[in-house]
TIROVEX-331705 format. One record per residue (C-alpha): residue in three letters; x, y, z. Coordinates in pm, whole numbers, plus 50000, padded with zeros to 5 digits. Layout:
BEGIN
alaXYZ/...
END
This chain:
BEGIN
unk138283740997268/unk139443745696887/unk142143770696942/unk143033790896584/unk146413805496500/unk147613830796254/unk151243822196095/unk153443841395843/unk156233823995691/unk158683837395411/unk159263810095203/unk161943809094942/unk162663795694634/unk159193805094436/unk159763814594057/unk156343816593930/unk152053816993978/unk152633778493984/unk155213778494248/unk152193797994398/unk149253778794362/unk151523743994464/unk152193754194789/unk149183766194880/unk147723735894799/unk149703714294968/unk149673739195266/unk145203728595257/unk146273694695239/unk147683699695607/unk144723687095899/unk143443711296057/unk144253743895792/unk141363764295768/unk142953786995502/unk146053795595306/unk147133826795099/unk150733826294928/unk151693862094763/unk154363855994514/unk155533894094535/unk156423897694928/unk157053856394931/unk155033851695234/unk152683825795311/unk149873832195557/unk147763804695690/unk145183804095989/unk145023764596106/unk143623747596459/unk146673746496697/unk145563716996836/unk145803694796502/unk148783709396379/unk152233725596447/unk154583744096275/unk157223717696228/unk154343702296034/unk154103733795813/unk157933735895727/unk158243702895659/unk155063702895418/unk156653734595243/unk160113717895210/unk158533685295076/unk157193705694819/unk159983716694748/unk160363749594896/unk161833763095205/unk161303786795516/unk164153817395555/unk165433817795858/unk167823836796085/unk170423825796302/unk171133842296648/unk174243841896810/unk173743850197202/unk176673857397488/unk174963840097807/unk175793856498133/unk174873838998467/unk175163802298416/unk176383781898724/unk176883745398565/unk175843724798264/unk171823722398407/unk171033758398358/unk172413750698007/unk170273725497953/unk167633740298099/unk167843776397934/unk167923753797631/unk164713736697690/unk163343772497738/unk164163782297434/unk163143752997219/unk159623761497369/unk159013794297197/unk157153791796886/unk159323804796598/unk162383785396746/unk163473758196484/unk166353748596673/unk168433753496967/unk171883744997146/unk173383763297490/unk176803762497554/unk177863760597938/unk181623760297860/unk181603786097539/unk178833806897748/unk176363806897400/unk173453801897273/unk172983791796896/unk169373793196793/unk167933787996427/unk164103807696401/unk161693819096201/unk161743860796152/unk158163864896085/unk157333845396429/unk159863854596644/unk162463880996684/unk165373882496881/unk164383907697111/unk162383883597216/unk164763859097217/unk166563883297460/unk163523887597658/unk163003848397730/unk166283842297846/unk166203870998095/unk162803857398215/unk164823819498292/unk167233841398526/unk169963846498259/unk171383874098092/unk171653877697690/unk174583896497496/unk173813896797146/unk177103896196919/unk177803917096613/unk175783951496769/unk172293956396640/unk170283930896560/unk169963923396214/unk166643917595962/unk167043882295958/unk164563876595681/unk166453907295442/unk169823889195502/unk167793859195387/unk166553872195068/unk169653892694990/unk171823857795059/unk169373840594769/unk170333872794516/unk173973868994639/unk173323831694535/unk171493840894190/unk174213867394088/unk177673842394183/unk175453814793923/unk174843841193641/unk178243852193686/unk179493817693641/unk176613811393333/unk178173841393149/unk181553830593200/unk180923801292968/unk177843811392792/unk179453843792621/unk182333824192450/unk180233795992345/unk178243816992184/unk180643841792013/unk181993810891875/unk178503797491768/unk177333827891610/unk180213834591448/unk180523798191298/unk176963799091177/unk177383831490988/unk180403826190810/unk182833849091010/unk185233821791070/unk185983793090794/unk187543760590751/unk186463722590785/unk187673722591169/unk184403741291244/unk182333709691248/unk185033686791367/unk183713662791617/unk186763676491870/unk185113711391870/unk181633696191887/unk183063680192224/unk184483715892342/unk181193731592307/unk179983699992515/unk182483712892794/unk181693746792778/unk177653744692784/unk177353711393013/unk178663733893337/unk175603755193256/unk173163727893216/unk173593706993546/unk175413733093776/unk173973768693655/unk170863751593579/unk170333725293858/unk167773747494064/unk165633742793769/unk166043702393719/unk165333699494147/unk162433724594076/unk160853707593800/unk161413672193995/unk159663683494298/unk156553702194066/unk156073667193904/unk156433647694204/unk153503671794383/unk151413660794047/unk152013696793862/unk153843720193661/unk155673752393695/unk158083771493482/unk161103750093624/unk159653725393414/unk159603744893068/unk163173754793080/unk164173721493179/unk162073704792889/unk163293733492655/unk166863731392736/unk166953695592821/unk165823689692467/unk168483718092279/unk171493696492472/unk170243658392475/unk169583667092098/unk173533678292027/unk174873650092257/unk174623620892002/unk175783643191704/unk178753647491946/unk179553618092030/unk179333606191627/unk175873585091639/unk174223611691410/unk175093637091156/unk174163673791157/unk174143704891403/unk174783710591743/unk172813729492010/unk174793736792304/unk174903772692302/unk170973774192232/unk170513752292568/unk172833773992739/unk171773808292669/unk168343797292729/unk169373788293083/unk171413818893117/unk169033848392999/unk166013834793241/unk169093836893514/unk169673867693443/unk165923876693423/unk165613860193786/unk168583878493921/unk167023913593808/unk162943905493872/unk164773893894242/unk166383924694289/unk163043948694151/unk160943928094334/unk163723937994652/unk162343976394623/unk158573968894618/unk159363962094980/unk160993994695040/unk158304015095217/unk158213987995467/unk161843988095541/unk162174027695513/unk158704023295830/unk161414000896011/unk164074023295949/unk161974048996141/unk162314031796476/unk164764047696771/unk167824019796843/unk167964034897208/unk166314050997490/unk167094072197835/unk165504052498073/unk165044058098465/unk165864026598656/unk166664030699043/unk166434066698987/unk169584063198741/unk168844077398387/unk170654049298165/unk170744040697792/unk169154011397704/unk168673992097347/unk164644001297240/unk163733967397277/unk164093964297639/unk162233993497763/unk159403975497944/unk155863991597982/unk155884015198309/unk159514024098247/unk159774062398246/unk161624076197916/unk163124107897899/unk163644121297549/unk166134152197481/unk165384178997200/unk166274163296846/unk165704128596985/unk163114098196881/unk160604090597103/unk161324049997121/unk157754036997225/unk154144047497304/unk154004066197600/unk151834089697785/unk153554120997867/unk154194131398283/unk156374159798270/unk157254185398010/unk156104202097727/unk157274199997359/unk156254201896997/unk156234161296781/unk156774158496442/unk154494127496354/unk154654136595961/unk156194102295937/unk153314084596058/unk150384107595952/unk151584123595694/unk150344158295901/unk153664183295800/unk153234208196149/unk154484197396480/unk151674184696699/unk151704206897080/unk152354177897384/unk151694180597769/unk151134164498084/unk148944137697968/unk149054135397606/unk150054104497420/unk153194104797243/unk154074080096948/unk157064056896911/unk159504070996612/unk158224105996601/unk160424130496646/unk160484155296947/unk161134194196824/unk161674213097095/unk161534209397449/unk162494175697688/unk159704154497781/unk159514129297986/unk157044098197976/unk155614065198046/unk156174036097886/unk152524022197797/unk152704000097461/unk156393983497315/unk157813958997143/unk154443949296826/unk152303961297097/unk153613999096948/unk151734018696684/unk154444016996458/unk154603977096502/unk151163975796444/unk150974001996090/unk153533977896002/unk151953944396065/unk148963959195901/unk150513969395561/unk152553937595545/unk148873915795600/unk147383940395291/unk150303934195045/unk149993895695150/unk146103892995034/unk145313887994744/unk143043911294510/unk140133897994358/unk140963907994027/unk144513882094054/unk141603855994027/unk141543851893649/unk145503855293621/unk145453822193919/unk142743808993689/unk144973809993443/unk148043801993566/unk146893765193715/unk146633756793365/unk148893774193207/unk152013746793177/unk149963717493104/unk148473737592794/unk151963750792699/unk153243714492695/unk150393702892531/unk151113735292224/unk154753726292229/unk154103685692170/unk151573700491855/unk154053723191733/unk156773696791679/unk154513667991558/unk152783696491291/unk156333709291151/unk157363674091172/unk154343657890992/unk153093687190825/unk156063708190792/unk156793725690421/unk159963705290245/unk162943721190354/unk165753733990099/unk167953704389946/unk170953721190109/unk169553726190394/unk171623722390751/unk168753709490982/unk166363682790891/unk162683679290932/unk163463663391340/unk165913693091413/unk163183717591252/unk160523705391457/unk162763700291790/unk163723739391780/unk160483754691700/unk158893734191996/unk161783745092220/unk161073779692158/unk157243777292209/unk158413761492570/unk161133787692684/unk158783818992540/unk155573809492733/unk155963829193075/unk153633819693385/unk155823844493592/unk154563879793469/unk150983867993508/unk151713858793890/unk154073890393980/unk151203913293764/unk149143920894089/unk150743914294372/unk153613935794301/unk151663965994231/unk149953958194560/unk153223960894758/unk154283991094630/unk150564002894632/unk150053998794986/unk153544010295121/unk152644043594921/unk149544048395096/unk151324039795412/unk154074069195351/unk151094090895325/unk149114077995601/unk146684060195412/unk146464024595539/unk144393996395327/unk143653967995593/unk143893946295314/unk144413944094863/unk140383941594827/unk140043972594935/unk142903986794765/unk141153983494462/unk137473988994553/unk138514022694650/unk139384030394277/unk135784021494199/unk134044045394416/unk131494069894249/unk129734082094558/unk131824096294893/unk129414097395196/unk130654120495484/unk129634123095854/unk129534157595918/unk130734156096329/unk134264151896328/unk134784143495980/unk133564177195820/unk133894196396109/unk136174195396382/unk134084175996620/unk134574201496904/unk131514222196930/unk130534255297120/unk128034274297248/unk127074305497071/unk123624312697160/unk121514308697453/unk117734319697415/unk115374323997645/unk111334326697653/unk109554355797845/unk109774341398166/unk111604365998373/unk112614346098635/unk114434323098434/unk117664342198321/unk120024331898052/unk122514316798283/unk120204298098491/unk119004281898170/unk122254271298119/unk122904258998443/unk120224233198440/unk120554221998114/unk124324215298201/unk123464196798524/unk121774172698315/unk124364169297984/unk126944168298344/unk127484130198282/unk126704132197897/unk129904117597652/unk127164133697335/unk129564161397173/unk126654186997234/unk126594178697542/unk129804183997602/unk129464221697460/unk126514229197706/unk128704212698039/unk131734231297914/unk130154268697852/unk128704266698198/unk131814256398354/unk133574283598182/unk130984307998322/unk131484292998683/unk127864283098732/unk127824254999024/unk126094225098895/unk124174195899083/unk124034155998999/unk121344151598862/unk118824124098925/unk117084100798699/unk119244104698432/unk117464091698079/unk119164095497724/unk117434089397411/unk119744082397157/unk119124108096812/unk116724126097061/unk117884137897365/unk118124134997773/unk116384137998091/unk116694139798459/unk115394153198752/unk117074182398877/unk116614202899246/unk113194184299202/unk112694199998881/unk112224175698524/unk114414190498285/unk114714179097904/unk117224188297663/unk117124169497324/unk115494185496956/unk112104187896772/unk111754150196725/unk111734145397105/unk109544175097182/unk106784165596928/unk106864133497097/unk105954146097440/unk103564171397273/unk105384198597417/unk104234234897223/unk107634257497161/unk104874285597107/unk107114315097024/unk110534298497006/unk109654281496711/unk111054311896492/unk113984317696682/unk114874278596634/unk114264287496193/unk116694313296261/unk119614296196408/unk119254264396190/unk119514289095865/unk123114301596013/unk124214266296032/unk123714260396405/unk122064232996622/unk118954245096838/unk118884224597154/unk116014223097277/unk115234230797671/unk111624219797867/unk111414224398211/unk108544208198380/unk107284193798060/unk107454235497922/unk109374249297670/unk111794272397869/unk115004284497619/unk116784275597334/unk121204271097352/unk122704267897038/unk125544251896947/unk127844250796600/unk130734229496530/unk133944246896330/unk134244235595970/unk138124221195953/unk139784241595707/unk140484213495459/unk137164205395420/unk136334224395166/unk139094221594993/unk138764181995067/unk135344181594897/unk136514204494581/unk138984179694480/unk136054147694513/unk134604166094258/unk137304172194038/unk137454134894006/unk134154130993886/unk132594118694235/unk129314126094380/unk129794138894755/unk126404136394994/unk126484142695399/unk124704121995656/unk124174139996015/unk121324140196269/unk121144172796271/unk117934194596113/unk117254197395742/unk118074235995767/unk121094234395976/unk122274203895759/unk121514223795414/unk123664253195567/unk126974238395621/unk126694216595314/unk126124250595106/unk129694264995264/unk131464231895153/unk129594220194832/unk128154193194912/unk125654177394675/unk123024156694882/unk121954160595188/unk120884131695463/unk119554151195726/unk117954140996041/unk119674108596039/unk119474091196404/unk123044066996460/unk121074035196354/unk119564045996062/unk123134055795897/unk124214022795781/unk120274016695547/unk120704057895414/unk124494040295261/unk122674010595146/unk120004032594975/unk122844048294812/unk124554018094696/unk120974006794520/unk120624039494314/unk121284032393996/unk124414057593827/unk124444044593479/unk120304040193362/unk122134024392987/unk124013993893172/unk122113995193500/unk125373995393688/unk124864008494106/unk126534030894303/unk129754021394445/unk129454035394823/unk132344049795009/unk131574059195399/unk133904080795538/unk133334083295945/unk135524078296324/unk135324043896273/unk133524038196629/unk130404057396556/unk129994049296198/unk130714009196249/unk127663999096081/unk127634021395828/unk131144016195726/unk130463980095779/unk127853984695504/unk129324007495297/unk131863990194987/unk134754009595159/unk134744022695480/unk137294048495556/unk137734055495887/unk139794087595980/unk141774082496289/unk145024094296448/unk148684074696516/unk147264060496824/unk144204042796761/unk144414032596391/unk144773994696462/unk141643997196618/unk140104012996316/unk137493986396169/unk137023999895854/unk139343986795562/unk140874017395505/unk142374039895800/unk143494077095729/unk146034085995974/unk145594119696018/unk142354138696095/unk142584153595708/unk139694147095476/unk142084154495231/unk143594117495257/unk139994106595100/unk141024116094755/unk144554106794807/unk143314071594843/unk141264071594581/unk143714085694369/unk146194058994492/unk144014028094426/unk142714043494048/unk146614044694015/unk147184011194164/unk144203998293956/unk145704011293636/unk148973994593694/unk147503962293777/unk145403960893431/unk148543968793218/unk150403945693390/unk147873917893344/unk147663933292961/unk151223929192949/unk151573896493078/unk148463877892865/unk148973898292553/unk152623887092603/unk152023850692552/unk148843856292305/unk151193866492041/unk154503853392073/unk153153817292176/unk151763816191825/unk154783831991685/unk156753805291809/unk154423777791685/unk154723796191337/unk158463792791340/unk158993831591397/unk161383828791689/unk164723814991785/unk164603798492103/unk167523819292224/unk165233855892155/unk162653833792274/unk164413827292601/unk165233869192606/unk161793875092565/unk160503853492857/unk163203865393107/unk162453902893031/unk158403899893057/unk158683896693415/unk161133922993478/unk158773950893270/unk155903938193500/unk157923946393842/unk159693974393686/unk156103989893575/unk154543984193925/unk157603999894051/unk156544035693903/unk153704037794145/unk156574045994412/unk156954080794203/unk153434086594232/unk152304124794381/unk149244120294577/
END
């Protein structure tokens, strides 16, 4: 049986949309890879591939023979309880096992373990967990475990920063002395001696082939894989500046030298690499400020000890006590104790949420007041936070559709820069004006420069980093706010909406409704209570939220109920069962008219309640009308205000219940709704959305609705499946559960126009980053054919467009939603 695995890899050394599109091609080359997305902005690769074909030793070594590489961390483990050189060997076969592990060596004399893995796969926690499970005992050195992937990026910036250190060190003289040569601040015949010709050579060549190298391996590896990147413009542009100056050097030719040109060029995209590396550090930061949220400890109760273990080995069942002040470390369910949790840092919800006896409690929230005391029921990625994490790190990995035409792009974009640069010199060469009799560059140097500078300005980078960045910081906005996107489409369909469609039972109102009337025909034997009391015998096993109302005033009253028998539900209609040999309906009008069952004089009292916003169940006993109970659900107090600010953003806002038209019209008149979808059974939810969506909104362009659904998430599935975006609203505790692409954290409706907001934002930033990035190249491309720019402003130019797109996307983080 075709078994198919998920794998995330960080891969390093990717410059541009080429690097992009290269390894994700040669990751589809692999057997048995059924797809692969690389996101130049978080440098992760994600690929789903048959486990039976392929393994991940495959995958690194496809990624390094296309020349890039896999970060990895090292872990350094203290081994306790070794007897002799076997259990060495043998822990170390145990570890080699575990998928993530790269490599692997136990020392029986040192007591260590040295293991080499991959972050994304495998942590060492785990790591820690396996060689407890082969009867040892791991002691990590150096105290907390570290991000092993963050010490892997911020090793590559340490890298970039020591080479543009040692670029500027000989760049800035060599071209002081250039500059000031060329425009006549320092005289004399020396000045073009073939000696000083030969001390530029010394000064630029360091930058060339050691400054520079990454670029010359780069650009081999990009040919050798039968493509392009941006390695392979600066190497062709700076290649060309110092091969050029070499023989004029060296005395073969006559005229003027280009070192300093080939070496700035090389230095300012350095630079530009060493600050887009560093912006493109921050887009991350939501994620690391959701990991900075964890607890590094807990009070656990083994053998009846309270001790203080590291978070990662509390095991589920272990009770957890947590002081005042404290984090709770993992998901729990609470046994003893009561106290107030701050989960603002999850939900985004500002007031302290009441726990008891039997609540759930979630891992980094913060307990207020009192000590509580819990289970142990999810750790390790099993926890909520683990999962809000893995779920914002899958968004900002996907890709948008609207990066399409910027990939598009991008596959060709070096081939048809090449191909511009090889016209530009053979036209100023060929077709060049004559050049001034006392000119110092000839009709060769003229051309050579100008195509040079049409190479170094063209910049594939901006167009890749355009999206994906703003995704990043995007998506770990919405997170801080308790908006998740499950993934970048959705990110940016949201900005698109024009109509919101709300389920009114727990997304309007609170969910939780009561009893307020109970109604009664003449019958004087059959009193108000006793109405109740049969009504509630059969709604006794009902999990229907009205239901629940009827079962829960009658227990409240005391009245003894019976099982009943026979038990039938309808669903959108109602239920029936047989009860102290009695038939006994409850449902509405849809499922009396059905059984042709007269309400005679009720039928008023049933106008009257549905006019003050209230549901009239319906009771029959013995195929007879016999009483009315109705029941009304609390508006949440945001709702309205939740609605008001829909429409302030120019969005239509319609309701979809199963409730009557008049009870439906009546609590969409207290929040302002505009249409009304009344008498809506479960099923029929998901074609009243796809009605929607068909309307047309703009009669000039024909353009259709763009449908949000805003439900649970259990309930609603189809119609969130079927509405553009579903947004489910859910709590801490079940949101990775939550189907619909979008999750809203806490029970605020609120959060629906704070992700819209967010994505219009996020949508905004996207198109002037794309603007940016092609308008960039549109003009100055042609500038440099025309002979407008230096290579060297050229080379400024290029390094800078790709820091303005990061730093741009990076303004979203400032964003008030």
């Amino acid at each position: 049986m075709t078994e198919i695995k998920q794998l995330t890899l960080p891969i390093t050394g990717m410059t541009c949309a080429n690097c992009v599109a290269t390894v994700e091609r040669n990751l589809k080359k692999l057997d048995g890879v059924q797809s692969a997305v690389v996101n130049l902005s978080s440098e992760r690769a994600t690929l789903d591939f048959d486990a039976s074909k392929l393994g991940l030793t495959d995958v690194i070594a496809r990624i390094d023979r296309a020349g890039y590489g896999v970060a990895t961390g090292e872990a350094e483990l203290i081994i306790k309880r070794m007897s002799d050189d076997n259990d060495a060997r043998r822990l170390e076969q145990a570890l080699l096992k575990l998928e993530g592990v790269l490599k692997g060596h136990v020392s029986f004399t040192l007591e260590k373990a040295y293991i080499v893995y991959v972050p994304t796969i495998i942590t060492q926690a785990e790591l820690r967990r396996a060689v407890s499970a082969a009867g040892f005992e791991a002691i990590e050195l150096g105290g907390a475990a570290e991000d092993a992937e963050a010490v892997a990026r911020e090793n590559e910036i340490n890298e970039q920063r020591r080479l543009l250190i040692i670029g500027l060190i000989f760049t800035v003289p060599l071209f002081v002395f250039s500059m000031a040569r060329d425009f006549g601040l320092i005289k004399g015949l020396w000045l073009h001696d073939s000696l000083v010709h030969f001390g530029m050579f010394l000064l630029a060549a360091p930058v060339q082939f050691y400054v520079g190298w990454q670029y010359y391996v780069g650009a081999y590896k990009a040919l050798r894989n039968k493509s392009a990147n941006m390695d392979v413009l600066i190497v062709m542009g700076s290649s060309a500046a110092f091969f050029y100056s070499l023989p004029i050097t060296f005395g073969f030719l006559t005229g003027h030298v280009y070192f300093e040109t080939a070496a700035v060029i090389i230095t300012l995209i350095k630079l530009g690499k060493f600050l887009e590396a560093r912006a493109k550090g921050r887009t991350s930061d939501a994620i690391k400020k959701m990991m900075g949220l964890r607890a590094r400890i807990a009070h656990a109760i083994r053998d009846n000890v309270e001790i203080e273990i590291p978070v990662d080995d509390v095991r589920v069942g272990d009770v957890v006590i947590v002081k005042p002040g404290e984090k709770i470390p993992v998901d729990g369910v609470v046994i003893e104790g009561r106290s107030a949790i701050d989960e603002s840092m999850l939900t985004g919800e500002s007031l302290p949420v009441q726990k008891m006896p039997g609540d759930p409690v979630i891992g980094a929230t913060l307990n207020k007041m009192g000590m509580l005391k819990f289970e142990a029921t999810k750790v390790g990625k099993e926890t909520a936070l683990a999962q809000i994490i893995k779920l914002v790190e899958d968004a900002q990995g996907s890709k948008a559709p609207i990066q399409k035409m910027a990939d598009q792009v991008s596959a060709v974009f070096v081939p048809v820069v090449i191909a511009i640069a090889t016209l530009t010199f053979f036209g100023w060469y060929f077709f060049g004006p004559a050049l001034p009799i006392d000119s110092d560059v000839n009709n060769f140097t003229r051309a050579l420069i100008y195509m040079v500078a049409v190479l170094v300005i063209a910049c594939p980078c901006a167009m890749g980093l355009a999206t994906p960045t703003a995704i990043m910081v995007g998506t770990g906005k919405g997170a801080e706010a308790g908006i998740l996107f499950r993934n970048s489409e959705a990110l940016e369909r949201a900005g698109k909406v024009s109509v919101v469609v709300l389920d009114k039972t727990g997304t309007i109102t609170k969910g939780q409704p009561a009893v307020t009337d109970i109604v009664t025909t003449d019958d004087e034997r059959l009193t108000a209570d006793e109405l109740l009391r049969l009504a509630a015998s059969v709604e006794k096993g009902s999990e229907h939220p009205l239901g629940e109302a009827i079962w829960a005033e009658a227990t409240t009253r005391g009245l003894t109920l019976v099982d009943p028998a026979g038990f039938k539900a309808e669903a959108g209609h109602g239920v029936q069962a047989e009860v102290e040999g009695r038939s006994v309906m409850v449902g509405n009008k849809r499922m009396f008219e059905a059984r042709g069952i007269s309400l005679g004089n009720l039928e008023s009292e049933v106008s009257r309640l549905q006019s003050e916003a209230k549901t009239a169940m319906l009771v029959a006993i013995d195929n007879t009308a016999a009483g009315i109970i109705a029941v009304a659900d609390t508006i949440k107090d945001s709702s309205k205000d939740a609605i008001a600010d829909l429409h302030k953003m120019g969005l239509k806002v319609a309701m979809i219940t199963g409730d009557n038209q008049k009870t439906a019209e009546a609590i969409a008149k207290q929040v302002g709704i505009d249409v009304v979808l009344a008498e809506v059974l479960p099923e029929g939810k998901s074609a009243e959305v796809k009605k929607l969506q068909s309307s047309i909104v703009n009669q000039k362009s024909k353009i259709e609705n763009v449908v949000a659904m805003v439900g649970d998430g259990v309930n609603d599935a189809p119609a969130l499946a079927q509405a553009d975006v579903g947004l489910a609203i859910g709590t801490g505790t079940d949101v990775a559960m939550a189907a619909a692409p979008v999750t809203l954290m806490s029970g605020d409706l609120r959060g629906v126009a704070r992700a819209i907001k967010l994505s219009r934002k996020t949508l905004t930033t996207i198109k002037q980053n794309l603007f940016w990035a092609f308008i960039y190249n549109i003009i100055l491309i042609p500038a440099a054919m025309l002979g407008y720019l230096n290579p060297m402003l050229a080379a400024g130019a290029m390094a800078f467009s790709s820091v303005f797109v990061v730093t741009n996307s990076l303004r979203l983080r400032n964003l008030k939603i």
